[in-house]
C-alpha positions as CSV (number, residue, x, y, z in Angstrom):
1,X,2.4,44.7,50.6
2,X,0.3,41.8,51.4
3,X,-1.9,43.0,48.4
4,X,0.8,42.4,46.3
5,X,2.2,39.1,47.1
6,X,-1.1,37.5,46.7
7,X,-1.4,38.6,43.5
8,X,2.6,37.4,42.8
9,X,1.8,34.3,44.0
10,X,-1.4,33.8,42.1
11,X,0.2,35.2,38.7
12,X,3.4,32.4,40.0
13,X,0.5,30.0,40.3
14,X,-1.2,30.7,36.8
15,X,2.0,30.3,34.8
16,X,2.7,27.4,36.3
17,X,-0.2,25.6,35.3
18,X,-0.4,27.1,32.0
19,X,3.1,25.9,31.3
20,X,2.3,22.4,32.5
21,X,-0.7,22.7,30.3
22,X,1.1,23.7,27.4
23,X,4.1,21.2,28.1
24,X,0.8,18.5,28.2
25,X,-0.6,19.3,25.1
26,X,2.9,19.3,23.3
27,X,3.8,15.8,24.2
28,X,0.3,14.6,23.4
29,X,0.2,16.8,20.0
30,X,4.5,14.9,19.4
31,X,2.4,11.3,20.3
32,X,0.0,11.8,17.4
33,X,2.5,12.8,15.1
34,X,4.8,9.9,15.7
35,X,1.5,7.5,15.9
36,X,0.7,8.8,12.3
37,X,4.1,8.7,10.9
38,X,4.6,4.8,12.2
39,X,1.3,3.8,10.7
40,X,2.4,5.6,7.6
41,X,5.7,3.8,7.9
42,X,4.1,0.7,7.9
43,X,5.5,-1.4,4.6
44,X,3.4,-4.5,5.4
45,X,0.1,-2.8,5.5
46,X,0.0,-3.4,1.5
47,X,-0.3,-6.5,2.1
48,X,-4.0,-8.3,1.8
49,X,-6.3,-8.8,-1.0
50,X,-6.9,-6.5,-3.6
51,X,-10.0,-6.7,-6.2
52,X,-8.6,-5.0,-9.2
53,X,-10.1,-2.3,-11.2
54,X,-12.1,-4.1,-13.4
55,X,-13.6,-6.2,-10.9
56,X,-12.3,-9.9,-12.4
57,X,-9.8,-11.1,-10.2
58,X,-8.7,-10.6,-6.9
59,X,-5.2,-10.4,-6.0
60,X,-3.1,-11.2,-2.9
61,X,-0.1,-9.8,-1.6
62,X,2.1,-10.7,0.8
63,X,5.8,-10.5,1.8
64,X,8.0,-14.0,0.6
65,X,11.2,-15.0,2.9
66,X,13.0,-12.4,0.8
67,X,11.2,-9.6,2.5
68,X,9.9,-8.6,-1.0
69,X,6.4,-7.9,-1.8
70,X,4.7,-10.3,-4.6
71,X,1.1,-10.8,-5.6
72,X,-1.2,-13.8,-7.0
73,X,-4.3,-14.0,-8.5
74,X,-6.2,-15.8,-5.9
75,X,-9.9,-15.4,-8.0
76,X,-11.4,-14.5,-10.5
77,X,-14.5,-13.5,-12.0
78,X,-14.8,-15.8,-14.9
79,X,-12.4,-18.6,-14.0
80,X,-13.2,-20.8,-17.0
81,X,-12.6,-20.5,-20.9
82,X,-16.4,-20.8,-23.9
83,X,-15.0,-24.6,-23.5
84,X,-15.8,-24.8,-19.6
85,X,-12.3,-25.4,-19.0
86,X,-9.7,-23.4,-16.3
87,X,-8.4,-20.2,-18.2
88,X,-4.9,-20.6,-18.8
89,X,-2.2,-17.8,-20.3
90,X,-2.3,-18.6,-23.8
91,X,-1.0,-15.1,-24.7
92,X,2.6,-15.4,-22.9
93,X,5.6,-15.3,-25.2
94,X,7.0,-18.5,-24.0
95,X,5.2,-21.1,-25.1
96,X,5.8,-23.5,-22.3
97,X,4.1,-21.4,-20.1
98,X,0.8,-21.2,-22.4
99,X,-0.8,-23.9,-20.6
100,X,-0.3,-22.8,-17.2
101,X,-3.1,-21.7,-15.0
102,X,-4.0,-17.9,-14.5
103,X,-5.9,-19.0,-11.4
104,X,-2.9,-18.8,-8.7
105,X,-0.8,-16.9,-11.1
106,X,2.3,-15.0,-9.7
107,X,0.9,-11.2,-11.2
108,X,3.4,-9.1,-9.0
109,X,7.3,-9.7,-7.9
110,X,10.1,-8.4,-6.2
111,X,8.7,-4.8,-4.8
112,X,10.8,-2.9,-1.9
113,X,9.0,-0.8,0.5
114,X,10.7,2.6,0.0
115,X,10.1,4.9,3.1
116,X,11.3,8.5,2.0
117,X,8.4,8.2,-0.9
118,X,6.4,5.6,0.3
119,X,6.1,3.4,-2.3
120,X,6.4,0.2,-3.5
121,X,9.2,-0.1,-6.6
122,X,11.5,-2.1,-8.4
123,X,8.8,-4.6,-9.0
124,X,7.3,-6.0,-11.9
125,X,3.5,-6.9,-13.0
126,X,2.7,-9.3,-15.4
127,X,-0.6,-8.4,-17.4
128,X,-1.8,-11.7,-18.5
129,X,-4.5,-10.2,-20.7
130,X,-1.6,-9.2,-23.3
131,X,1.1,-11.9,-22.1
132,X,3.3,-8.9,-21.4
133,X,5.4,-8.0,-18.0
134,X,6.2,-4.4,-16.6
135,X,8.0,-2.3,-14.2
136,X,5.5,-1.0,-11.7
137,X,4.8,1.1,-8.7
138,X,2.7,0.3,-6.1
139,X,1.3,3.5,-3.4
140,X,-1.5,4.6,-1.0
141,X,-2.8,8.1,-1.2
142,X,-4.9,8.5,1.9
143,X,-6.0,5.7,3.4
144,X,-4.8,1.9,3.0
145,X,-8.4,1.1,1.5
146,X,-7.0,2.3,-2.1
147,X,-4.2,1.0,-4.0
148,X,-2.9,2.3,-6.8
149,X,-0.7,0.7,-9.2
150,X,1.2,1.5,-12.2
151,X,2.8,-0.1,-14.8
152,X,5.2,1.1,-17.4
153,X,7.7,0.5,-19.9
154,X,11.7,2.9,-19.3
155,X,10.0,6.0,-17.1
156,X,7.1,5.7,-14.5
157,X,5.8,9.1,-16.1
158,X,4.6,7.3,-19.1
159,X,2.5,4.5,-18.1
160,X,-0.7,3.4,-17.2
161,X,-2.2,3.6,-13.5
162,X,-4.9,1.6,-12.3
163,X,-6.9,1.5,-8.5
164,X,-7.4,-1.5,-6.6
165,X,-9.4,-1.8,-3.6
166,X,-8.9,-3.7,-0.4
167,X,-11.0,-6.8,0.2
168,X,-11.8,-8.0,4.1
């Protein structure tokens, strides 16, 4: 009789610690999860600076007192025309804004963070190599190191998607 109640009380004993083990690991493993899902929450971590894909300006985003997203250029690669003046936007369809600066240029405006996909949307980038403005989409895939963004004209599926990467 003896016999046995050692070996109920060790057997008590064991499944108590494996539940508290077990109960342990769950809360640690629910932690992570919520830990990843904030991060991934996160709709200021877009903004920064961002060299674009060709690798002749730099862009910086940040949030305006609207709590939209917008983006200037802040640099660029060549910054000066053949005649060794500041480039300006000479190929924008309003001709009063021809002679403005492309250094400190306002590229991206009015994006909402979008949690259930996200994304960045509603916003619009201005592509001052052509003088023309589109609707656009801003998202990570992975890791906040890599931006992608894509313009369009009516539907997102028929556009054209480029990758930025983060500057420090």
């Amino acid at each position: 009789m003896i016999i046995i109640c050692k070996f109920s009380l060790h057997l008590k004993k064991t499944n108590y610690m494996n539940t508290k083990l077990l109960t342990s690991l769950m809360i640690i493993a629910l932690l992570f999860t919520f830990m990843i899902n904030v991060s991934a929450q996160n709709p200021d971590k877009i903004v920064g600076t961002w060299l674009t894909q060709d690798g002749d300006s730099k862009i910086e985003i940040s949030k305006n007192t609207k709590g939209n997203y917008e983006g200037k250029i802040i640099w660029l690669k060549t910054p000066l025309n053949e005649a060794g003046k500041p480039k300006v936007d000479h190929k924008n369809p309003e001709v009063k804004l021809q002679s403005r600066p492309i250094l400190g240029l306002k590229l991206l405006e009015n994006f909402v963070f979008v949690q259930d996909d996200q994304e960045w949307t509603d916003g619009t980038i201005y592509d001052p190599k052509s003088g023309s403005t589109y609707k656009c989409n801003m998202w990570f895939d992975g890791n906040d190191k890599t931006l992608y963004v894509k313009g369009y004209i009516g539907f997102s599926l028929i556009g054209k998607k480029v990758t930025w990467t983060r500057v420090n």
